[in-house]
C-alpha positions as CSV (number, residue, x, y, z in Angstrom):
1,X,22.4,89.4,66.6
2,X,22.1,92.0,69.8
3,X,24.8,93.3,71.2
4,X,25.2,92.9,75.0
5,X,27.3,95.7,76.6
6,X,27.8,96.3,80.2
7,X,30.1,97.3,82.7
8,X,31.7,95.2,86.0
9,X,34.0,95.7,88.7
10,X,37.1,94.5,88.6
11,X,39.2,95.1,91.7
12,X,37.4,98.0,92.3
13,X,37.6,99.2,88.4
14,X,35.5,99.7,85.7
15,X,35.4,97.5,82.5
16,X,32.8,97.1,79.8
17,X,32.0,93.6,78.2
18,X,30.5,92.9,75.0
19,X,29.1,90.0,74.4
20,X,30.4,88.2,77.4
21,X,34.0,89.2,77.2
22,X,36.1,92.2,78.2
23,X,36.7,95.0,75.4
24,X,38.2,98.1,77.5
25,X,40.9,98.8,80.1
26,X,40.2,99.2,83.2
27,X,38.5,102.5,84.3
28,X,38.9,104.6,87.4
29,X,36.2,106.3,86.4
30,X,33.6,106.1,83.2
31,X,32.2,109.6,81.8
32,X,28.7,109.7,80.0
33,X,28.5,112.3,77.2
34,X,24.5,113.0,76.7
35,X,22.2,115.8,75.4
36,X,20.6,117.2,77.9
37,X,17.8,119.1,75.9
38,X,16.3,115.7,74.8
39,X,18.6,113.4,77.2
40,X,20.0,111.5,75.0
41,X,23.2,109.1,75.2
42,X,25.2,109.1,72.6
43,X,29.2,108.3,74.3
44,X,30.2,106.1,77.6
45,X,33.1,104.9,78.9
46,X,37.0,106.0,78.8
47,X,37.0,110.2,80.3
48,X,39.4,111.1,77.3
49,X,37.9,109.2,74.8
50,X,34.4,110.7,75.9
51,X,35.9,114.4,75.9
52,X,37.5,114.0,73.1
53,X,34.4,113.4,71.4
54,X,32.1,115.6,72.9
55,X,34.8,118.5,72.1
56,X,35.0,117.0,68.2
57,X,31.5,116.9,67.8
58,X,30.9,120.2,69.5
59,X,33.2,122.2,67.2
60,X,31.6,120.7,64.1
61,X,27.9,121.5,65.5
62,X,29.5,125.3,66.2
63,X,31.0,125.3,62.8
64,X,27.5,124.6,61.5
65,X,26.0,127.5,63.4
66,X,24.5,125.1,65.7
67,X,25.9,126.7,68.9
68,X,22.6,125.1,71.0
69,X,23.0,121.8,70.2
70,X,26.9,122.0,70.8
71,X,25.8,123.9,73.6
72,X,23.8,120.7,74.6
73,X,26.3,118.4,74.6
74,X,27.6,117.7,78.1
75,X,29.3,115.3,79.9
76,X,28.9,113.9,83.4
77,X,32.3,111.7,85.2
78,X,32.7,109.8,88.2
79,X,32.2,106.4,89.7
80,X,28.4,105.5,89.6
81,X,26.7,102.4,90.7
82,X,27.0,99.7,88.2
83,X,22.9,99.9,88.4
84,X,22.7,103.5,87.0
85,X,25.8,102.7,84.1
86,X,24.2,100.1,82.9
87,X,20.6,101.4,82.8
88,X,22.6,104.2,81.2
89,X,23.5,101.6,78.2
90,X,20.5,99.6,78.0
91,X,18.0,102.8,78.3
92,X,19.5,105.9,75.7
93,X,17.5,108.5,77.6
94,X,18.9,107.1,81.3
95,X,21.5,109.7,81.4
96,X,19.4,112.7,81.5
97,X,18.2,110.7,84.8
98,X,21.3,110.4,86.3
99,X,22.2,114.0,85.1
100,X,19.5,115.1,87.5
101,X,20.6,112.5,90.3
102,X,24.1,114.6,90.2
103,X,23.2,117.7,89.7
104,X,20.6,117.4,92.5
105,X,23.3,115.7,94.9
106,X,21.1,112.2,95.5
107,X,23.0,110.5,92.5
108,X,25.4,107.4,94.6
109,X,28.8,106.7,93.5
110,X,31.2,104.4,94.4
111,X,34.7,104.0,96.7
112,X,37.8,102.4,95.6
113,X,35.9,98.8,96.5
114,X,33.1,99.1,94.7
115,X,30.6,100.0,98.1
116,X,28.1,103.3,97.7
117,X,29.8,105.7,99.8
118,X,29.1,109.7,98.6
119,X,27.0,111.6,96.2
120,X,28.7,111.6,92.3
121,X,30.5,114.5,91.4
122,X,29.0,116.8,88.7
123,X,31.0,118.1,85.8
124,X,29.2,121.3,84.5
């Protein structure tokens, strides 16, 4: 069996379903940890949850003598369309899409009641 994971509004908050039913608080904001030399996903949701991993998985690459690929690892925060976070989790090379989207200010994001309202903030 499939998983199905994807995120809603709920009162103007984020929170991601699995299978039909709620399995995270709700989110102000969701960050997406990616590499962004091959633009792959590999961590959504929760900021601190997604720092804390990038900055776990980071220090192990650099302990490795892989300072590129830590290097690599970045992580993107705000509050995007539900579109681009979901194409995020249904398409594993998305967020090097939406990465560009910020980074070249045409990426939308949402207010407080979930309507497109300024360009996503970039976390470099």
């Amino acid at each position: 069996m499939s998983l199905s994971i994807h995120f809603e509004l709920n009162c103007g908050q984020y929170v991601m379903f699995r299978n039909g039913a709620p399995v995270s608080r709700v989110l102000d904001e969701i960050a997406i940890c990616f590499d962004k030399e091959d633009g792959t996903r590999h961590k959504v949701g929760d900021p601190e949850v997604v720092r804390k991993w990038q900055k776990q998985n980071q220090e192990v690459l650099r302990n490795a003598g892989l300072e590129g690929m830590a290097d690599a690892l970045v992580v993107i925060q705000g509050r995007f369309t539900l579109e681009d976070l979901n194409k995020v989790i249904e398409n594993t090379t998305y967020a090097a899409t939406l990465y560009k989207k910020v980074m070249d200010g045409t990426a939308e994001t949402l207010d407080i009641h979930g309507k497109v309202v300024r360009p996503a903030i970039a976390d470099r």
